[in-house]
DRENROLUM-119175 format. One record per residue (C-alpha): x negated, y negated, z; residue in three letters; residue number from 1. Coordinates in pm, whole numbers. Layout:
BEGIN
+--------+--------+--------+-----+-----+
:     c1 :     c2 :     c3 :  aa :   i :
+--------+--------+--------+-----+-----+
:      X :      Y :      Z : ala : NUM :
...
+--------+--------+--------+-----+-----+
END
This chain:
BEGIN
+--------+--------+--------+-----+-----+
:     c1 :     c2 :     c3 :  aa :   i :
+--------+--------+--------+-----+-----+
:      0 :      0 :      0 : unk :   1 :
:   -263 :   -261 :     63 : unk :   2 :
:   -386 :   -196 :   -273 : unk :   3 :
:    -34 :   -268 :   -440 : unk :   4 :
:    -29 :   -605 :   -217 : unk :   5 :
:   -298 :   -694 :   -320 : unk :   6 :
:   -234 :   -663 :   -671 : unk :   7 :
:    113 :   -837 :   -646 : unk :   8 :
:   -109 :  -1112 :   -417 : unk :   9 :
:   -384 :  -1213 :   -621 : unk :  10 :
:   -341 :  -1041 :   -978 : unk :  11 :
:   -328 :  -1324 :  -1186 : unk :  12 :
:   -636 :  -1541 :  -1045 : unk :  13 :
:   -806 :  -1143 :   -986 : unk :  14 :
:   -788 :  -1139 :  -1359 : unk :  15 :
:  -1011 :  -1401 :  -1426 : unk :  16 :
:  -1257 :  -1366 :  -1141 : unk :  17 :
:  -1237 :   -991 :  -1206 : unk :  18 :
:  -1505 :  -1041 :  -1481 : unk :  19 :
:  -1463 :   -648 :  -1612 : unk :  20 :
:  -1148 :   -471 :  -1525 : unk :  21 :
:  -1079 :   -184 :  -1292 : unk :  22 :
:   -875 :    113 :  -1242 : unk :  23 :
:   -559 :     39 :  -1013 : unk :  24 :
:   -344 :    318 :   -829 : unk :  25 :
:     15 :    324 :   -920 : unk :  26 :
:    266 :    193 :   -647 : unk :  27 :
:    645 :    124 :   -663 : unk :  28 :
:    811 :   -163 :   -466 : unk :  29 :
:   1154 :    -99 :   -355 : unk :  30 :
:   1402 :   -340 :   -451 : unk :  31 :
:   1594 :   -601 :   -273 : unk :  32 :
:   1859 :   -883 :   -308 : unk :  33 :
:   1816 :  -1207 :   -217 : unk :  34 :
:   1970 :  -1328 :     84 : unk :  35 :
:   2266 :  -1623 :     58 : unk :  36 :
:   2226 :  -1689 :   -321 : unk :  37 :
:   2429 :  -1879 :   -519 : unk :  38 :
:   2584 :  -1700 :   -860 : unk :  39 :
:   2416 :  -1610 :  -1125 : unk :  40 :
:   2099 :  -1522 :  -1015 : unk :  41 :
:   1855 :  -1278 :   -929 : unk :  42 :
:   2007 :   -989 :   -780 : unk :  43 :
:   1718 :   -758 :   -784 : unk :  44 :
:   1398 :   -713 :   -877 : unk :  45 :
:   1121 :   -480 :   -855 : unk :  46 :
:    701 :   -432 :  -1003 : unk :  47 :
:    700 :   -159 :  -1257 : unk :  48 :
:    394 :     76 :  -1122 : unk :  49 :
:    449 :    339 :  -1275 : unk :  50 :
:    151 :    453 :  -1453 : unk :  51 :
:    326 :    560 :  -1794 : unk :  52 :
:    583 :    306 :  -1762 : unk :  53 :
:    374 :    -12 :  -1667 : unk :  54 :
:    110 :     70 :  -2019 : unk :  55 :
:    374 :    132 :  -2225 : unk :  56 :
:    554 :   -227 :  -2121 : unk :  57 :
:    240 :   -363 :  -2160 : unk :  58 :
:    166 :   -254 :  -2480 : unk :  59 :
:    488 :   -335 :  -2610 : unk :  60 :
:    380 :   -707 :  -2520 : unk :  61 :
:     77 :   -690 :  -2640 : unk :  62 :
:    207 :   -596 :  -2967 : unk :  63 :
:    495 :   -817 :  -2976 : unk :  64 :
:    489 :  -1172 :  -3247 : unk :  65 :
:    499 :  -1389 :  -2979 : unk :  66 :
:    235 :  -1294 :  -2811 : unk :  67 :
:      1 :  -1292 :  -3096 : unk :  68 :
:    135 :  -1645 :  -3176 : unk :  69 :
:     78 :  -1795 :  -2856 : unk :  70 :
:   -242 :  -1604 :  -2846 : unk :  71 :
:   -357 :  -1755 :  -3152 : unk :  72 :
:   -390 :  -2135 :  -3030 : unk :  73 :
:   -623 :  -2029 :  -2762 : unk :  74 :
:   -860 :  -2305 :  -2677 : unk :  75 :
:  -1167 :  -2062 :  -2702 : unk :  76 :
:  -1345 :  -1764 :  -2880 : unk :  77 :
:  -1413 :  -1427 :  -2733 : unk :  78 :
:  -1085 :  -1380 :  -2543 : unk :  79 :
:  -1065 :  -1031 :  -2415 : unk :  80 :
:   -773 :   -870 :  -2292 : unk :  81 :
:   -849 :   -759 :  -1895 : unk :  82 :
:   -498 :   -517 :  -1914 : unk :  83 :
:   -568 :   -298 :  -1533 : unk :  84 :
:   -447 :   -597 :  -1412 : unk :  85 :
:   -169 :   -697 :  -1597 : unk :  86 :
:    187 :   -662 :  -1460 : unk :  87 :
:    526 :   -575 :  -1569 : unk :  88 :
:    880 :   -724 :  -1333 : unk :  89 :
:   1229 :   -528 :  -1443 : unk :  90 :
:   1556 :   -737 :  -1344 : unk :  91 :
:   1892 :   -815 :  -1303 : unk :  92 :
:   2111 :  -1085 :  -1288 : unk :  93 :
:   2390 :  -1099 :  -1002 : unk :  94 :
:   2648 :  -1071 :  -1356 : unk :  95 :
:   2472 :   -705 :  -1448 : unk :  96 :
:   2226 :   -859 :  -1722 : unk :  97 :
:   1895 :   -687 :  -1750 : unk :  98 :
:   1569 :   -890 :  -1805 : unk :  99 :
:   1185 :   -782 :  -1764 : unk : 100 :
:    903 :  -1042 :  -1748 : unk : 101 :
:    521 :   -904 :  -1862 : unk : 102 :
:    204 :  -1099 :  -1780 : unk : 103 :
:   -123 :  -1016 :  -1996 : unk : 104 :
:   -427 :  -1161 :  -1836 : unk : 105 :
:   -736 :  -1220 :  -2037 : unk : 106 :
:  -1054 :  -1304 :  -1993 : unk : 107 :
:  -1271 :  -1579 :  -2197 : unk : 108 :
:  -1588 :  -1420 :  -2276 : unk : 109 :
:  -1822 :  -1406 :  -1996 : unk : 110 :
:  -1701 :  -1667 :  -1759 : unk : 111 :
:  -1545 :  -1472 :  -1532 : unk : 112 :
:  -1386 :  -1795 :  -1377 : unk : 113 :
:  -1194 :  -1878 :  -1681 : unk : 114 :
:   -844 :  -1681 :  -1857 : unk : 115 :
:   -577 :  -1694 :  -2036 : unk : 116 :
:   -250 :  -1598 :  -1836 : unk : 117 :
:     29 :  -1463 :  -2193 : unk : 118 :
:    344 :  -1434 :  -1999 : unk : 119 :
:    655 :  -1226 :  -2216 : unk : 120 :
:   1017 :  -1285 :  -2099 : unk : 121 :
:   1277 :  -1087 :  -2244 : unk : 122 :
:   1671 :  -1028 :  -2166 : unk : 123 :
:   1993 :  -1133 :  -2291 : unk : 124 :
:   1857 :  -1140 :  -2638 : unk : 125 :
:   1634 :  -1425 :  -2619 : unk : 126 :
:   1234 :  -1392 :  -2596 : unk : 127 :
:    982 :  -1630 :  -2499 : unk : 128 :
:    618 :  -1623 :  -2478 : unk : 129 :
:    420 :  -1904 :  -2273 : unk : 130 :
:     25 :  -1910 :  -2237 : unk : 131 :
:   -140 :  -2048 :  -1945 : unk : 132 :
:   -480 :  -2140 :  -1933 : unk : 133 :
:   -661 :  -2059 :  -1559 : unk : 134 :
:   -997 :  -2174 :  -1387 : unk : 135 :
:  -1055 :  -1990 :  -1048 : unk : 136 :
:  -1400 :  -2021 :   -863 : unk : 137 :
:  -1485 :  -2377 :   -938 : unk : 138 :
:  -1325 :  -2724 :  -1035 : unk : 139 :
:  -1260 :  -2766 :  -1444 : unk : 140 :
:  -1552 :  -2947 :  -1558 : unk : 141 :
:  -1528 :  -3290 :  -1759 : unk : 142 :
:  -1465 :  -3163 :  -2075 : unk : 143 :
:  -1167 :  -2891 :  -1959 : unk : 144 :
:   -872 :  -3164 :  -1899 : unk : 145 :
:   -530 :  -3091 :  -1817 : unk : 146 :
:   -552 :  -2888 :  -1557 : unk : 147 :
:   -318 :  -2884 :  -1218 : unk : 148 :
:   -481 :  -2755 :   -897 : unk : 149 :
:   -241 :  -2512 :   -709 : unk : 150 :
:   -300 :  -2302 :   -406 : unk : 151 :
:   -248 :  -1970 :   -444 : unk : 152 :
:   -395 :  -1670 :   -192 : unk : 153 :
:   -599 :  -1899 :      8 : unk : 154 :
:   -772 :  -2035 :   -305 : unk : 155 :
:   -763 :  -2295 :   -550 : unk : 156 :
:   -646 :  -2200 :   -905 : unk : 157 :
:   -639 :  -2496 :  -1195 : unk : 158 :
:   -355 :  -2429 :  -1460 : unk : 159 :
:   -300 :  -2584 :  -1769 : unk : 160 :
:     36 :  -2406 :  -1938 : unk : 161 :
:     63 :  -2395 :  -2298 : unk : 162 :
:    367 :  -2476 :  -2557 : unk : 163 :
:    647 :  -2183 :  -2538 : unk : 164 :
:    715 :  -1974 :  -2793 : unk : 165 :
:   1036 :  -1796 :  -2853 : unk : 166 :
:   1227 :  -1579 :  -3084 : unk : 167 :
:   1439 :  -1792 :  -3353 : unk : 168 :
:   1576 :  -1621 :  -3699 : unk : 169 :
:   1341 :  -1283 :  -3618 : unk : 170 :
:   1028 :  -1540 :  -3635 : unk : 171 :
:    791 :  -1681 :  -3395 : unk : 172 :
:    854 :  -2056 :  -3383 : unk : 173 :
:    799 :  -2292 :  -3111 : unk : 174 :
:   1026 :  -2316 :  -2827 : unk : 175 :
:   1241 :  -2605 :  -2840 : unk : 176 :
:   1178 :  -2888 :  -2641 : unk : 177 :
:   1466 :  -2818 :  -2419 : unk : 178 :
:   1305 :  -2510 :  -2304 : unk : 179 :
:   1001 :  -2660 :  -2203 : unk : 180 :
:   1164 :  -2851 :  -1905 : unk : 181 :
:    984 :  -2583 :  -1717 : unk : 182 :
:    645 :  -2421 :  -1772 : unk : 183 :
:    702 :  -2090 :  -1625 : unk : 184 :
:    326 :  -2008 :  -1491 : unk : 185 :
:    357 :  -2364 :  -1254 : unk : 186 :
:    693 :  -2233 :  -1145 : unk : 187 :
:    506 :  -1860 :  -1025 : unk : 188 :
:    238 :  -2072 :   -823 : unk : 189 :
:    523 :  -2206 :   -617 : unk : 190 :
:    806 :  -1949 :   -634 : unk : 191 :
:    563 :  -1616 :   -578 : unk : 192 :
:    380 :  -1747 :   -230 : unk : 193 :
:    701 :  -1869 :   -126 : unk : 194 :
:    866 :  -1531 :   -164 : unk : 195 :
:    607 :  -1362 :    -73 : unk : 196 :
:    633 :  -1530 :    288 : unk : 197 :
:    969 :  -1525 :    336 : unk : 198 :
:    958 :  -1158 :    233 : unk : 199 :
:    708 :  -1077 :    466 : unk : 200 :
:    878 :  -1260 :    794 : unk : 201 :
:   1198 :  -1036 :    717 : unk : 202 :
:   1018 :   -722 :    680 : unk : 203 :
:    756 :   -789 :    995 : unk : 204 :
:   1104 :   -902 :   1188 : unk : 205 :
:   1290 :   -553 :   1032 : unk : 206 :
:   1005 :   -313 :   1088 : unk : 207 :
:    839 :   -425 :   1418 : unk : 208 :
:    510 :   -294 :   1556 : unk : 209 :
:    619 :     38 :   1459 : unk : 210 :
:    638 :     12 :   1068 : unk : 211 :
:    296 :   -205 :    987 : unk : 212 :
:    377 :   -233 :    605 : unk : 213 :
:    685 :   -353 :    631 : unk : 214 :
:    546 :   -695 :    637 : unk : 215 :
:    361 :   -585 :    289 : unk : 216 :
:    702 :   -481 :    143 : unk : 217 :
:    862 :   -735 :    181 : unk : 218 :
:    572 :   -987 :     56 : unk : 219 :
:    574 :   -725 :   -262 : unk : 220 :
:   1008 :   -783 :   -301 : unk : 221 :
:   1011 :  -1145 :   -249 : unk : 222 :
:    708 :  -1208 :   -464 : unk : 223 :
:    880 :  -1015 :   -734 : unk : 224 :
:   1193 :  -1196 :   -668 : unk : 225 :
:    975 :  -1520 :   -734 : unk : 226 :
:    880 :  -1425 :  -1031 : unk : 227 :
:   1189 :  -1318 :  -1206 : unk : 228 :
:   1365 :  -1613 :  -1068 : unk : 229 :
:   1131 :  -1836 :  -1284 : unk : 230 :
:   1209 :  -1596 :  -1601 : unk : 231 :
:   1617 :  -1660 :  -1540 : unk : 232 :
:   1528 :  -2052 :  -1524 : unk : 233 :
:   1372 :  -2010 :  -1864 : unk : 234 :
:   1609 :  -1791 :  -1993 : unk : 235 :
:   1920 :  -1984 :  -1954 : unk : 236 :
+--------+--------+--------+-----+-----+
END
C-alpha cells in the first residue's frame, strides 16, 4: 500500500525527477462517493492498477490523435515517454455517465527535472487532450517563462499548461476557447492534495489505531476523486 500512495502522491512530479522509469506493483483503490455533493458530479472514482488493464488504457492514449497532436507542439526535442508511471482514473457521474481520465508523463531528454504531463479525458462522447509542461527540482531558468509555482507533496512543481485539444468532426482541432476557461493540470495541483487530505482525515477518523492504512485509502479515493472532478469541469 505505501507503494500505491505513493504513486497516487507524487506520480506526476516522480515522472520528471524519475530520470529512467521503474517497475511499479499493481494496487487497486476501492471506490468512494463524495460526501454532501451537489448534482451532477462525481459519484465515484477509482485508479485503474491493474496490470493488464492500466497498459492497455495507456496505450490506447498513447495511440490516440490527440495525443499525438498535442504532443507535436512540444517546446523541445528528445521527449521520451516515462509510461511505469503513468496513470489511468475510471468514473462516473452521479447521472450514471462513464468517463476515464489518462495521464502520460514524459521526460525531456536528460534533464530529469523537466516533462511533459499529456493528460486524455474521455466520456460522454467528447475527448480532450491538454499538455502540461513541468519543472521539479529547481526554479525555471530565464529563458523557460510561463511557468506557475504550485506546491504539491511537500515540493515545488512549476507548470505551464498547454492549448487543449479535442475531438471535432473525427479530427484533432484545437479546443475552443470556451473550453479553455480551465487548464485541467492547474486544477489537479489544487483538487488532488485537497482530496487527498480530506480523504485521509476520514479514513484515519474511520479506521483508528487499529487499521494504519486507512489513512492511505482514503488519501488514494479522495485524490482520485480530485482528479476526475477536474475531467467533469472540462467535460461539460
Amino acid at each position: 500500500m505505501n507503494r500505491v500512495t505513493l504513486s497516487i502522491l507524487v506520480v506526476l512530479p516522480l515522472a520528471v525527477a524519475a530520470g529512467a522509469c521503474s517497475k511499479r506493483e499493481p494496487g487497486r483503490i476501492v471506490d468512494a462517493s463524495p460526501p454532501g455533493a451537489a448534482l451532477p458530479v462525481v459519484a465515484q472514482a477509482h485508479w485503474v492498477w491493474d496490470r493488464d488493464a492500466l497498459r492497455a488504457a495507456v496505450n490506447r492514449a498513447a495511440a490516440s490523435p490527440l495525443v499525438r497532436s498535442a504532443l507535436s507542439e512540444a517546446p523541445a526535442q528528445g521527449l521520451r515517454p516515462c509510461f511505469d508511471f503513468a496513470v489511468h482514473v475510471a468514473a462516473t457521474t452521479s447521472e450514471g455517465t462513464p468517463f476515464w481520465v489518462t495521464i502520460l508523463p514524459y521526460v525531456f531528454g536528460s534533464d530529469s527535472t523537466h516533462g511533459l504531463i499529456v493528460s486524455l479525458i474521455e466520456g460522454d462522447g467528447s475527448r480532450l487532450a491538454e499538455p502540461a509542461e513541468v519543472i521539479l527540482g529547481r526554479d525555471p531558468s530565464p529563458f523557460e517563462s510561463g511557468f506557475t509555482p504550485y506546491a504539491w507533496g511537500g515540493r515545488t512543481i512549476w507548470v505551464k499548461s498547454g492549448a487543449a485539444w479535442a475531438t471535432k468532426a473525427g479530427a484533432p482541432t484545437l479546443a475552443p476557447e470556451r473550453r479553455n476557461w480551465l487548464k485541467f493540470f492547474d486544477c489537479l495541483t489544487t483538487r488532488m492534495p485537497a482530496g487527498c487530505a480530506a480523504g485521509a482525515a476520514i479514513g484515519a477518523e474511520i479506521g483508528g489505531p487499529t487499521a494504519p492504512y486507512a489513512a492511505a485509502i482514503g488519501c488514494g479515493v479522495g485524490a482520485a476523486l480530485g482528479a476526475a472532478a477536474c475531467a467533469l469541469d472540462l467535460l461539460r
